[in-house]
C-alpha positions, -999 to +999 in steps of 0.1 A: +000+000+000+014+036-010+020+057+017+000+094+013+014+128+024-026+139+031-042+126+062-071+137+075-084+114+103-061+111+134-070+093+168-050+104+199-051+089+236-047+128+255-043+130+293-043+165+314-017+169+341-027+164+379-027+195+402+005+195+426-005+184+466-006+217+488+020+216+517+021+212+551+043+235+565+050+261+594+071+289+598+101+286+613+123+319+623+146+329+650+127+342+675+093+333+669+088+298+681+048+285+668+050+310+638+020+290+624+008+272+591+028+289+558+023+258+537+018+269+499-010+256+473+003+233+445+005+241+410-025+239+382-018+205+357-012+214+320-036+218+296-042+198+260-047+227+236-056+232+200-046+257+180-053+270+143-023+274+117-026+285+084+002+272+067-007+233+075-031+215+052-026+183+066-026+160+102+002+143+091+025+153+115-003+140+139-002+104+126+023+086+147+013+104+176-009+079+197-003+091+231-003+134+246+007+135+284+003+172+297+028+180+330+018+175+358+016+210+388+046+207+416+039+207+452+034+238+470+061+251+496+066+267+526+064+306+531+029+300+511+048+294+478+024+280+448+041+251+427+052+251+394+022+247+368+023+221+347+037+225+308+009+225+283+008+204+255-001+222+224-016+210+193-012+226+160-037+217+135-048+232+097-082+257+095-112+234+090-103+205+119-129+194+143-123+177+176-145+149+186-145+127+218-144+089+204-163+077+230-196+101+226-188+114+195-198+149+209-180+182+196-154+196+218-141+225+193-137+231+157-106+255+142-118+277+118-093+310+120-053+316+121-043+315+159-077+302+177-073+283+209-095+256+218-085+241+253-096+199+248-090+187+284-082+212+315-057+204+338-065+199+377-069+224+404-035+223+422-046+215+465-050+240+493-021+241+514-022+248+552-025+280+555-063+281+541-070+259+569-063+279+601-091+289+621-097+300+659-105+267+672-075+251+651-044+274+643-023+246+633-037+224+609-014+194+601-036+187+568-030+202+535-054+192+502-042+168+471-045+182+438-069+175+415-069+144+391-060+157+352-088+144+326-086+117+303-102+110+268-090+095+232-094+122+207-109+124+171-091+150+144-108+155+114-102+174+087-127+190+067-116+196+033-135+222+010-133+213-028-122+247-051-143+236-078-179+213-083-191+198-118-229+195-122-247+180-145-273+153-164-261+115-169-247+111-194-239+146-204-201+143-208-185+150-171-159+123-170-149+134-207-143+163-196-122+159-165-105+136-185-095+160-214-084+189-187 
């Protein structure tokens, strides 16, 4: 079978990064023995985006691609420091491509201008770290929340392709000859 430089179908397994764990942590300085809860919130997971380019015409690029993995968001850190975010994988596709989920076959986002974002999955909500936790009755909580779970789904990328030029006509009336001579 010959090998073709167009592709316009392309399935891809595409997982959103976790949120990082919040931290437990207190604040420790000279001088000020029970400083208190500091711990920091984690970072948001990375996002699966699509995004529109003009100059492709094709998904080839796409077609070995089986499996996207977004980062996932660091753990958040004493003195009430956030975690890193989690890198974002980005998808560029040609004008005209429409994302489907394979499982329900429902419409996440279709690309129809130079530069349009479409985010597919969202990344998870990094946890609250200690800090949010402190109240009156407890000014030292030892509990910090986990991030969120990233989101998971297999992908459908299809290219709609408009023809430049439609022939018309009776049977019979000569419409094959005609392609045929031009």
């Amino acid at each position: 079978m010959a090998s073709s430089n167009f592709v316009d179908y392309v399935k891809i397994y595409c997982l959103s990064g976790n949120g990082g764990a919040g931290s437990v942590h207190f604040r420790r300085e000279k001088y000020i023995p029970k400083g208190g809860p500091d711990g920091g919130d984690g970072g948001k997971g990375g996002d699966i985006i699509m995004v529109g380019n003009a100059q492709m015409w094709t998904l080839l690029h796409l077609r070995f691609e089986r499996h996207l993995r977004a980062g996932h968001g660091g753990p958040g850190g004493g003195q009430r420091s956030t975690g890193a975010d989690g890198e974002d994988i980005i998808i560029e596709v040609p004008l005209g491509t429409v994302a489907k989920d394979a499982e329900t076959d429902e419409v996440i986002g279709e690309i129809m201008e130079d530069g349009e974002r479409i985010v597919l999955l969202k990344g998870g909500r990094g946890g609250q770290g200690n800090d949010h936790y402190k109240s009156a009755t407890n000014q030292a909580p030892r509990y910090a929340q986990p991030g969120e779970e990233g989101r998971e789904a297999t992908i459908v990328f299809e290219l709609k392709v408009l023809a430049d030029v439609g022939l018309v006509g009776f049977p019979n009336a000569g419409k094959s000859t005609l392609l045929s001579v031009v």
